[in-house]
N, C-alpha and C positions, 0 to 999 in steps of 0.2 A: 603156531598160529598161521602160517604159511601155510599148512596143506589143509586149512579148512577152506581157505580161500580158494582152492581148485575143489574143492567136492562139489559145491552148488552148479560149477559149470559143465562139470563133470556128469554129474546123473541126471542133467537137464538134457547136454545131449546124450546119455545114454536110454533115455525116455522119447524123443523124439526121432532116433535113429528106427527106421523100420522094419523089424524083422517078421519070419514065417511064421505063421500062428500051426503050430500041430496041434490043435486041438476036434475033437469030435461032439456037437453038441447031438446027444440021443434022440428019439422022440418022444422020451417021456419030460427031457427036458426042455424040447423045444415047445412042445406042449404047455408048458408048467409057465414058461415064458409069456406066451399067445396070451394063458388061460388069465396070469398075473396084470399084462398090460390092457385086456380088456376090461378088468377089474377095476385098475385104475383109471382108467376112461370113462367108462361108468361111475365111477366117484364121482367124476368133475362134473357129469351131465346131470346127476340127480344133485348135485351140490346148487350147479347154476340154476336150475329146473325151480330147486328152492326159495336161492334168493331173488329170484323173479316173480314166483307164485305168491310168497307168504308176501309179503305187505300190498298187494292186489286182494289178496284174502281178507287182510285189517281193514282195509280201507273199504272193503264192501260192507263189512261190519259192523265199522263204525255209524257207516250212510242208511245201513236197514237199523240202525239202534236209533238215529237221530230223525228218522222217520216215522218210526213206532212213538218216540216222547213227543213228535209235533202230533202227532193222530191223538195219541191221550190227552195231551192238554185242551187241543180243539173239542173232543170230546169232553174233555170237563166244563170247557165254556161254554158249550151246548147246553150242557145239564143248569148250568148256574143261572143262562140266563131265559130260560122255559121258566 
């Protein structure tokens, strides 16, 4: 039970300690990176894009539907009282 008690503080700071990164990222990976997070950018923009558009879009729809039923009805009161 004792040496679990030193692991958590242990690979916390073995986790925060800063070491050399050797790594080489290619350009087909850096690429692949670029190509992924504009992808995901673009998500978010036609996401937001949406929920701003679509209920501007209801709501015109609604107003040319309840505009049409007031035209019909006027028109049929025309008709009724000719």
């Amino acid at each position: 039970m004792r040496v679990y008690r030193w692991i958590v503080p242990l690979v916390t700071l073995a986790a925060l300690l800063p070491t050399g990164a050797m790594a080489y990222v290619g350009p087909g990976a850096g690429l692949g990176a670029l190509g992924a997070l504009a992808a995901v950018v673009g998500a978010v923009l036609v996401a937001l894009f949406g929920l701003i558009v679509f209920p501007i879009t209801l709501l015109r729809r609604r107003r040319r539907q309840r505009s049409q039923e007031t035209a019909t009805a006027a028109a049929s009161d025309a008709k009724e009282n000719d």
